[in-house]
N, C-alpha and C positions, 0 to 999 in steps of 0.2 A: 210159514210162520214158526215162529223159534218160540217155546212154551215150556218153561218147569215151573213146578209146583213144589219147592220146598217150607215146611211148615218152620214155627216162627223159630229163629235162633237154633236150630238143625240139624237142616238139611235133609232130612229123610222122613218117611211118607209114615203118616198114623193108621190106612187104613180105613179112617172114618168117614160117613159118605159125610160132604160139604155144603155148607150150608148158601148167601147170600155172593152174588159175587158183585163185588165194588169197584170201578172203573177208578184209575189213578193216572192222568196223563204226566207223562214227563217229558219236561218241556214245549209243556205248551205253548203256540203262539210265537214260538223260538223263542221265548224269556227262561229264565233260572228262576221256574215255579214248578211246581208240582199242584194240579188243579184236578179234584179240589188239594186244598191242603190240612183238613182235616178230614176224620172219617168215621163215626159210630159203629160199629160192628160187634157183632156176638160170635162167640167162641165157633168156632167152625167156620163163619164165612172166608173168602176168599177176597184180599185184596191184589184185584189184576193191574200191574203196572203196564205201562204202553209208552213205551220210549219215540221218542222222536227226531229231529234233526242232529240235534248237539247230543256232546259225547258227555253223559251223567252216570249215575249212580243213584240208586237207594240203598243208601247204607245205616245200619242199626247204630244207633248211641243213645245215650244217657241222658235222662233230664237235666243234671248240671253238667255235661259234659256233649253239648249237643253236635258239637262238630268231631269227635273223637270216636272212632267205630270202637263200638264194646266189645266184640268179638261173635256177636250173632249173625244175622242174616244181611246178604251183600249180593248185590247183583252185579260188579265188578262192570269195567269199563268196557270200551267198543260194539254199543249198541248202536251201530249206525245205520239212519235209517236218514240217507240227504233228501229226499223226495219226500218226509213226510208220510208215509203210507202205513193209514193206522190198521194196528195189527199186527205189522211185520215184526217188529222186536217186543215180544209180550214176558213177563216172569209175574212168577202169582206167589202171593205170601197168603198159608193160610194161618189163621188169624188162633193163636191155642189161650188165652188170657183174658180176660175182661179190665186186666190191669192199664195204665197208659203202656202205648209202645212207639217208640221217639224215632224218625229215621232222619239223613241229612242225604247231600250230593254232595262227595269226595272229591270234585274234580275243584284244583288250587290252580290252573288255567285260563287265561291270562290271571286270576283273583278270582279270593275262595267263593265258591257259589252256597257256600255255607253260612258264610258271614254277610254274604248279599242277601239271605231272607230265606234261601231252598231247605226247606226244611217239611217235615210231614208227621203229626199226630193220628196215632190211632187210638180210640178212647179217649182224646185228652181232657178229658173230665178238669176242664173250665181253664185247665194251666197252659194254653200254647199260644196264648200272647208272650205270657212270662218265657216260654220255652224260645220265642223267635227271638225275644230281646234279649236273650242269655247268646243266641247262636250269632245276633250280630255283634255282640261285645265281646265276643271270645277271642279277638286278638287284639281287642287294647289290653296291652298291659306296660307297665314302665321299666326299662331297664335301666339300673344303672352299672354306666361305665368304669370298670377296672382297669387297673396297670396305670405303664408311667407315659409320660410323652413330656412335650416342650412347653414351655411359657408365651406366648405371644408378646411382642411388642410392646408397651405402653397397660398390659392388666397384671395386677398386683400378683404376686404368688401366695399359694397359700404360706399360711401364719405358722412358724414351728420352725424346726431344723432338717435340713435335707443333707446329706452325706453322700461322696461318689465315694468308689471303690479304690483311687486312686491317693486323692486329696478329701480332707474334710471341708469343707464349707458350710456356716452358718447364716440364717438368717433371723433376725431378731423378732421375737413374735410382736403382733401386729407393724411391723414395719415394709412397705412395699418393697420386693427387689430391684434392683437394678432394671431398668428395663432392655428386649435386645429380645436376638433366642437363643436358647442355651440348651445341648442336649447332652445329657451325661454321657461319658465315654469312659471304659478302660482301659485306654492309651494314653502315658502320662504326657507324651510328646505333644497330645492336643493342646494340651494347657500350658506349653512353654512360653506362648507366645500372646498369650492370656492377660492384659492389662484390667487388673482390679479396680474399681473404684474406689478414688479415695473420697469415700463420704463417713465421715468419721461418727461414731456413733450407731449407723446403718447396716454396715457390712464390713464382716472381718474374714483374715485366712485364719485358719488354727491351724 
């Protein structure tokens, strides 16, 4: 049986003789939970993690940053235990705060087991519903796309002036372009052979 006992955020031993010890399996059931997933404890006890078939983590984060290791305590990957054999892969956190202490499972394999629920309060003193629904939102966010690219077919361009590095070209605001595709180039030779529309009033060379 493989057993350290690094106190919270660490690493190294206080000394103190310990108090309560608290059973944490991970993954249980072969699900991406950690059962229980809350846990009360007082300053001194001992929560004893007990790893299971899959390849997880208990790793330390943040209340608003629940999938993000803060730099505390981690039990790093390759606890493998494929038989299930409770006991074999054990690590014990003892417990130094009566403060909450937030932990997740780091493994982004196939998808984050973070954002799917695994997640673990100690203390959470009433916040780890809040804290699971922060850990499963934590990677919606919206990006928006930068740079250039092409027009498609038949969808208007935006509204303004566009400029190549060659020739200037304009488009007249709120006026749709030409339709086709069209991908700026710094070779003037692309455009020799370049028939303009003549839609008079819509689109000019300058």
């Amino acid at each position: 049986m493989s057993t350290t006992t690094p106190p919270h955020g660490t690493g190294t031993g206080t000394g103190k003789t310990h108090g309560k010890v608290h059973h944490v399996t991970v993954g249980a059931q072969g699900k991406n939970i950690y059962s229980p997933n809350q846990v009360n404890a007082n300053v001194g006890d001992i929560i004893r993690f007990n790893f299971l078939a899959r390849n997880h983590t208990v790793t330390q984060s943040d209340f608003n940053t629940p999938c993000t290791f803060n730099g505390g305590f981690d039990t790093g990957f390759n606890q493998f235990n494929p038989d299930n054999k409770t006991d074999l892969f054990v690590k014990d956190f003892v417990v130094d705060t009566n403060k909450p202490i937030w932990f997740h499972c780091a493994q982004t394999q196939p998808k984050s087991h973070c954002q799917a629920g695994m997640v673990l309060g100690i203390n959470p003193a009433g916040k780890f519903d809040a804290f699971l629904e922060k850990a499963k939102n934590s990677g919606n966010s919206s990006v928006t796309p930068t740079g250039t690219g092409s027009w498609i077919s038949g969808v208007p361009a935006p509204t303004g002036v566009y400029t190549t590095t060659t020739r200037s070209r304009s488009w007249i605001s709120g006026v749709p372009a030409p339709t086709g595709y069209y991908t700026p180039s710094s070779q003037a030779a692309e455009y020799t052979s370049y028939r303009y529309p003549s839609i008079k009033g819509r689109f000019f060379q300058a």
